[in-house]
KOLKOLMAR-110674 format. One record per residue (C-alpha): x, y, z; residue in one letter. Coordinates in nm, 2 decimals, always signed. Last residue first. Layout:
BEGIN
<<X; Y; Z>; a>
...
//
This chain:
BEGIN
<<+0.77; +8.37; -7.65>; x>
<<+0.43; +8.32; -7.84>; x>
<<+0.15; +8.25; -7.66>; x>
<<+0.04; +7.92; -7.63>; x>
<<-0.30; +7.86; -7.83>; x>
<<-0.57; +7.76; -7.64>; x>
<<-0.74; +7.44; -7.45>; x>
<<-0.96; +7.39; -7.17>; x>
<<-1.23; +7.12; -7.00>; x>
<<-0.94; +6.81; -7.07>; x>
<<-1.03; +6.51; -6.90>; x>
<<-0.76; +6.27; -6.75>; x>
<<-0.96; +6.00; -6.48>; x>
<<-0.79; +5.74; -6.33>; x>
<<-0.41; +5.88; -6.33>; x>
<<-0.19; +5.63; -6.12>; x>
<<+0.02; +5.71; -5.83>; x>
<<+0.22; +5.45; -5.68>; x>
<<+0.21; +5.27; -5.34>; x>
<<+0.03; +4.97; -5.46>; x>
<<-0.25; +5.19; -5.59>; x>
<<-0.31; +5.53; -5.50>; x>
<<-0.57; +5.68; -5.67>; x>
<<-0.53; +5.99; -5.91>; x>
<<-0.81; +6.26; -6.06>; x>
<<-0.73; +6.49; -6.33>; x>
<<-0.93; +6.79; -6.46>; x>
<<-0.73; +6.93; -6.79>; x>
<<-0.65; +7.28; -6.92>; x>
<<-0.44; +7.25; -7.18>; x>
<<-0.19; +7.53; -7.29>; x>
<<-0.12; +7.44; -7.67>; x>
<<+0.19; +7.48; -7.93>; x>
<<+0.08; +7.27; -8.27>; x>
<<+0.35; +7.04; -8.38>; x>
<<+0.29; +7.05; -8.79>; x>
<<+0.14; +6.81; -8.94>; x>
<<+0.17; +6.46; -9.16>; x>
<<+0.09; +6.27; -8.86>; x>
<<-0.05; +6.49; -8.60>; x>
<<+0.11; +6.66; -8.35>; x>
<<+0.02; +6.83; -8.00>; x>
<<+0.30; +7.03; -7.83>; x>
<<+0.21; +7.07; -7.46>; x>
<<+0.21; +7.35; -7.21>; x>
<<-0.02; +7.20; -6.94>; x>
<<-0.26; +7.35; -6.64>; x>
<<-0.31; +7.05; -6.42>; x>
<<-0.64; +7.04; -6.21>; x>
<<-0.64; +6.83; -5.95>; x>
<<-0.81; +6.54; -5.78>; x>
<<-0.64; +6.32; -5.53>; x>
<<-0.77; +6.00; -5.34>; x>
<<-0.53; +5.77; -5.16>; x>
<<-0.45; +5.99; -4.84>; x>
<<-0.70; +5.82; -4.60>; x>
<<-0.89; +6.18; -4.57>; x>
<<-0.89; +6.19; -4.91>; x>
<<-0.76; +6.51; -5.07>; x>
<<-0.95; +6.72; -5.35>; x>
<<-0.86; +7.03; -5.58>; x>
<<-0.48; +7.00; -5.59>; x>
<<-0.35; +7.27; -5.84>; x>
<<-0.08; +7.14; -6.06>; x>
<<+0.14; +7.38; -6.32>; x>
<<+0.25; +7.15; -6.61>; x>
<<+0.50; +7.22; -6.85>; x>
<<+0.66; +7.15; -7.18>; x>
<<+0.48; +6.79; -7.28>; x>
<<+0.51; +6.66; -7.62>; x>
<<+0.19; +6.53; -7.71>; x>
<<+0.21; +6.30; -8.02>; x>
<<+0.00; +6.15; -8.29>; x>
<<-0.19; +5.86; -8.37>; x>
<<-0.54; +5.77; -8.20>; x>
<<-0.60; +5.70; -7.84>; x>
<<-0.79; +5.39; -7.74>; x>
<<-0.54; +5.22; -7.51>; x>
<<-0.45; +5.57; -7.37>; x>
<<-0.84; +5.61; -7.29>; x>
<<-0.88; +5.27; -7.12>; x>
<<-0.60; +5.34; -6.91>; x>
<<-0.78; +5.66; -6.82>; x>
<<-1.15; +5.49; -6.72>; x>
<<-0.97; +5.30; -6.48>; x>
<<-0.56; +5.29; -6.42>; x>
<<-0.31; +5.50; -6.55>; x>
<<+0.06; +5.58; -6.47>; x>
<<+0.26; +5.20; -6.50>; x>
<<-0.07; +5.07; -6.66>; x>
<<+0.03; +5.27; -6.94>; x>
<<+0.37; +5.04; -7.03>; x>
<<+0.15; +4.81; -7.27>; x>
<<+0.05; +5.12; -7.49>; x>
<<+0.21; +5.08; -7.80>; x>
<<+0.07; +5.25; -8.11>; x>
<<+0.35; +5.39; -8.16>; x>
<<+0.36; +5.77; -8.14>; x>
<<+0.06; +5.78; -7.96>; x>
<<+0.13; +5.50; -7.71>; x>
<<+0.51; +5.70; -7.67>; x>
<<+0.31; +6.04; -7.60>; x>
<<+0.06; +5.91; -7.36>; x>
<<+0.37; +5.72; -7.20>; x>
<<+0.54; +6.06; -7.12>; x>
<<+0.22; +6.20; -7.01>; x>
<<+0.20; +5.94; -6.75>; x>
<<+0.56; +6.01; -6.68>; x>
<<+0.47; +6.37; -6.60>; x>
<<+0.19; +6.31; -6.40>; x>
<<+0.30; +6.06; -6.25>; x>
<<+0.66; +6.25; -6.13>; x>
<<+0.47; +6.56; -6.00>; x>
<<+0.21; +6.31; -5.82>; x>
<<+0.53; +6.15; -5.66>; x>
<<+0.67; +6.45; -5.52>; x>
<<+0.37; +6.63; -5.43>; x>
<<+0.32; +6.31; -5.24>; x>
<<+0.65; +6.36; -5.04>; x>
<<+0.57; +6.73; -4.97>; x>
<<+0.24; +6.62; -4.78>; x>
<<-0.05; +6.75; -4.93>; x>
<<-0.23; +6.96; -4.63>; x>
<<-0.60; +6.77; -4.54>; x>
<<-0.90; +6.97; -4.56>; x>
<<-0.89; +7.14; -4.93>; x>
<<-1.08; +7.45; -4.79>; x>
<<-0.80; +7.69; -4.83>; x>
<<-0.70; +7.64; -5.11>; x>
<<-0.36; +7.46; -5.21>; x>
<<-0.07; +7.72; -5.34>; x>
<<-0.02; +7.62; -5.71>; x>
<<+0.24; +7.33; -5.81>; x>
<<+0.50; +7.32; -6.03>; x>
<<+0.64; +7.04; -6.30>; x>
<<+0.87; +7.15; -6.55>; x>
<<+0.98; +6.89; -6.80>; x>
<<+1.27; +6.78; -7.00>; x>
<<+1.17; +6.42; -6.96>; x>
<<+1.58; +6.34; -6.93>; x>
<<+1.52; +6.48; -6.57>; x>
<<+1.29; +6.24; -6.45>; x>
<<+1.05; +6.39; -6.25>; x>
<<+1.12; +6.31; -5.87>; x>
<<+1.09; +5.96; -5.72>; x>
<<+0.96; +5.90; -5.37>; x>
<<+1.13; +5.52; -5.32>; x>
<<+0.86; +5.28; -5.28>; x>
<<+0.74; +5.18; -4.95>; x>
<<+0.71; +4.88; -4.75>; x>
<<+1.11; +4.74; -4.80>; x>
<<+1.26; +5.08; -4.66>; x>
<<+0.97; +5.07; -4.40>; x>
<<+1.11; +4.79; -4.23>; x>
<<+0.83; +4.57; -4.16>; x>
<<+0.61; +4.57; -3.86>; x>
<<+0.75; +4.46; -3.49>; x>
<<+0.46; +4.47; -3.22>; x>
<<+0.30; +4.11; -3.38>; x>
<<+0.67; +3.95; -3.35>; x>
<<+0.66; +4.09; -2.98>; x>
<<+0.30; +3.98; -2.90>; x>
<<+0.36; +3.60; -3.05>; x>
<<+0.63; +3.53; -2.90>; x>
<<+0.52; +3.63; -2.59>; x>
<<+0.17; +3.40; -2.69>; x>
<<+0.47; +3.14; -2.75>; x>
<<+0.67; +3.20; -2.43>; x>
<<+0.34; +3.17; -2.25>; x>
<<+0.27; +2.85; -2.43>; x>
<<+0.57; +2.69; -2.34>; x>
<<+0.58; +2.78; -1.96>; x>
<<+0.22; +2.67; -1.92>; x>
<<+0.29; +2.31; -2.12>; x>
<<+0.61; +2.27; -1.87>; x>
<<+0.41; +2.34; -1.56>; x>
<<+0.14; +2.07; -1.70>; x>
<<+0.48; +1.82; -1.72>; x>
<<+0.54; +1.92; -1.42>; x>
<<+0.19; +1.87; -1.25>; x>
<<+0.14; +1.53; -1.41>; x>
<<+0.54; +1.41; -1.28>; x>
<<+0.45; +1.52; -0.95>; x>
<<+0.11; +1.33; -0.96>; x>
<<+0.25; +1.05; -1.13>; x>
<<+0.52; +1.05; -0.83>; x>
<<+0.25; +1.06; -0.58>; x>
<<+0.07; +0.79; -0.69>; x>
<<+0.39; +0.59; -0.72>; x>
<<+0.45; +0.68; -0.35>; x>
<<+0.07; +0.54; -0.27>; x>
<<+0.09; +0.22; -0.43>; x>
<<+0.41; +0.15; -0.25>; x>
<<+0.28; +0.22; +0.07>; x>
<<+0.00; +0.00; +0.00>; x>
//
């Protein structure tokens, strides 16, 4: 009997250990757990590199002062990278007119304006300048609207470059970290004046 009951107690010792053990390993995994839930990614690998306009574009990119009632402030990094989509975008406008070939547009556009530069007829649009104003900014920062006052050089084939200042309502979404143009409609266009 005394045997039976020392080998009871030793399952009981080696029941309440082993149950010790199981606590101990499952708090150091919910620990675990917390700290690799508390650590994010390192931002350099999250985020794409803010990109100014490409220099061998030849353009001018500025922007307006902001109105007063746009809500949130434009943060001088996303001036940055709308500055550089537009002008790319533009860039690529030019190069599907001139050749037909679009396939790099879904770099800049998305929506309603890929669809345009996939549809657009022969030509070229040589960009000069653009002067942005924003109009709208989401709350969340992934909505912008602006309007983008242009100097462009319009050709047909067969013509002669024609010297504009467009006028065009523009609105961007932020989509993988980039800027892309979803809506380009143009509500102006004139003559440039002459130097």
């Amino acid at each position: 009997m005394i045997a039976t009951t020392r080998a009871k107690r030793w399952l009981a010792v080696a029941l309440l250990s082993l149950g010790a053990l199981v606590a101990v390993v499952g708090i150091a995994q919910a620990a675990l757990l917390v700290v690799q839930a508390g650590t994010g990614a390192d931002p350099a690998d999250a985020f794409n590199r803010t990109q100014a306009v490409p220099e061998d574009l030849g353009v001018a990119v500025r922007w307006a002062p902001d109105p007063g009632d746009l809500g949130r402030a434009l943060e001088p990094r996303t001036r940055q990278q709308v500055a550089s989509a537009i002008a790319q975008g533009w860039a690529e406008l030019d190069l599907a007119q001139r050749t037909g070939n679009s396939d790099g547009a879904v770099d800049w556009f998305t929506g309603r304006a890929l669809d345009q530069v996939r549809a657009t007829g022969r030509g070229g649009i040589e960009q000069r300048s653009h002067r942005l104003r924003a109009e709208f900014y989401s709350d969340d920062g992934t909505v912008l609207t602006l309007v983008d006052r242009a100097v462009v050089a319009r050709s047909v084939p067969g013509g002669e470059p024609l010297e504009l200042v467009e006028t065009h309502r523009v609105s961007l979404l932020l989509q993988d970290g980039n800027w892309r143009i979803h809506g380009l409609e143009r509500v102006a266009a004139a003559p440039a004046p002459t130097p």
